[in-house]
N, C-alpha and C positions, 0 to 999 in steps of 0.2 A: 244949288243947295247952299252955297255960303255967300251967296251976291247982300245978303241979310245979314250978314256976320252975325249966327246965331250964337250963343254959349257952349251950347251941346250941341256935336255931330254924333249920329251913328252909324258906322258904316259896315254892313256888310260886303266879305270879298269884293273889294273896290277893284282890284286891280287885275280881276278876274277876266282877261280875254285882251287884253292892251298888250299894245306893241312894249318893246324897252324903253321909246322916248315919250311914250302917253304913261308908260307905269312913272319914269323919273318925275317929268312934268306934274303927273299927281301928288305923288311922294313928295314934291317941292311943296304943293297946295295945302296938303295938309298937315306938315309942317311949322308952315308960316300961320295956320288957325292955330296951330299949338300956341308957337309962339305971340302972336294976339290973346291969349289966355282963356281959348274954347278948349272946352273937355272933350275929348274924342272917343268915343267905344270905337274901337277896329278888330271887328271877325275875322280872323283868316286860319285857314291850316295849313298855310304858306309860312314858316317857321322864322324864314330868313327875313321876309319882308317885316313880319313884328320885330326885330332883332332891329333892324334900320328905324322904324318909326319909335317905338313904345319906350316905355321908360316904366313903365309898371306891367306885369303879364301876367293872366289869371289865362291858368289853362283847365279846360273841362274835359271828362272819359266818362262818356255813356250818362252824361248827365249831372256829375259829381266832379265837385271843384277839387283837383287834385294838387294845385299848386295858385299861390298868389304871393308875388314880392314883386321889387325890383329888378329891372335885368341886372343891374350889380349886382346884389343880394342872389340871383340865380346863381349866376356865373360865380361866385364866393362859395355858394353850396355846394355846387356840384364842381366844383375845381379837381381833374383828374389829375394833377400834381405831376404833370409832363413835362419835360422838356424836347423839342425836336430842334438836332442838334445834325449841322453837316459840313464834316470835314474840311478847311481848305486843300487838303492832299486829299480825295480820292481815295488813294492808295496807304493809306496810313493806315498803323494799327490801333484799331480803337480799343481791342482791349483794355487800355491802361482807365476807360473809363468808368470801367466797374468798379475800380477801385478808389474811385471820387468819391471822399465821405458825403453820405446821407444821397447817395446814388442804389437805390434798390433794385431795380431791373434794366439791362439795356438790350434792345431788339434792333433790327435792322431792316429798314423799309424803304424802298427805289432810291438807293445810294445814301439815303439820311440813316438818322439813329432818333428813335424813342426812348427816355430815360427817364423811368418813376423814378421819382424822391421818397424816399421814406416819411412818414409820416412826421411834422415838426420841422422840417427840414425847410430851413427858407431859400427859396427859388432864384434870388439876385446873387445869395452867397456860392449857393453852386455854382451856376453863372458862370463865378470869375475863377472860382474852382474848375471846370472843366476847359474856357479856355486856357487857361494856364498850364493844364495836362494837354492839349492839344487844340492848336489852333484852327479858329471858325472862321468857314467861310458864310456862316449861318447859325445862329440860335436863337430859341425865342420859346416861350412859353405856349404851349395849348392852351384851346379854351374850348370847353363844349358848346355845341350850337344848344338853341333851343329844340331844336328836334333832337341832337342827343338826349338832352335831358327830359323830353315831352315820354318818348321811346322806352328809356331808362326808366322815368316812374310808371309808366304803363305796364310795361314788362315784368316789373318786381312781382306781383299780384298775376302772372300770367298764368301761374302754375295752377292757381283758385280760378281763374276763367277756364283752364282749358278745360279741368275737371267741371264746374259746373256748364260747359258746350257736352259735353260726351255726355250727363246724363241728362240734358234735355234731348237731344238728338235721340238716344235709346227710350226715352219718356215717347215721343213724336212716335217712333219706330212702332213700338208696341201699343200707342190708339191708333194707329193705322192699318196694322194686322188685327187686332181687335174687331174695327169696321167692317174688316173684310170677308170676315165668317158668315 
């Protein structure tokens, strides 16, 4: 396919059935056509692997372009304003974190801590805000994968799918008892 260094590749699920060193080995291949300045379509519903390759993502539902930017630009949008944040004591009381200005919620997940920020609230100044109330042996910003975010717009609208599944399924239902007479 590229022994021709074409301009344009398009590739559907390339990487559909390859081992981990035939999927890298690709991922290197198409790459470097990037990098030689060939345009790539890449199909996948493999969220992760456009996350490693793409630099632009046009995602489609049932037909209908529901999102097109940059993965920057995703990742800027859909920013769930986290911090995961863990302890270097263990045994330390993190309460004192709730009370980190522009710390809106704190929860606690297999020995770490999740901390929304209030909206406005910039993420480096917390940061230095929270270690300094208690020392990290770990923090760093979340970020949504693309399958959060694919999931997440999908989902908004689920409520308008699921009602119109129930009345086609009762539509289906009743030409079928219909038939049956």
């Amino acid at each position: 396919t590229v022994i021709h260094e074409p301009d344009l590749l398009i590739l559907d699920e390339p990487f559909s059935g390859l081992d981990p060193v035939n999927m890298r080995l690709l991922r290197d291949l198409v790459l470097e056509q990037h990098k030689r300045g060939a345009t790539i379509i890449f199909s996948t519903h493999v969220m992760h692997q456009a996350e490693q390759i793409c630099e632009n993502v046009v995602m489609i539902n049932h037909g209908d372009k529901v999102l097109d930017d940059t993965l920057a630009g995703i990742r800027s949008k859909y920013d769930p304003r986290t911090l995961l944040f863990e302890p270097l004591d263990p045994a330390a009381d993190a309460a004192i974190l709730e009370r980190v200005p522009g710390v809106e919620k704190v929860s606690k997940s297999n020995g770490a801590y999740e901390l929304v920020l209030a909206d406005g609230t910039e993420p480096s100044a917390s940061m230095g805000a929270i270690i300094s109330a208690l020392p990290a042996a770990r923090i760093e910003r979340t970020r949504p994968s693309l399958e959060d975010v694919f999931i997440r717009i999908v989902t908004e609208g689920a409520e308008v799918a699921t009602d119109a599944v129930a009345r086609l399924r009762a539509a289906l239902r009743d030409v079928g008892s219909a038939g049956g007479d």
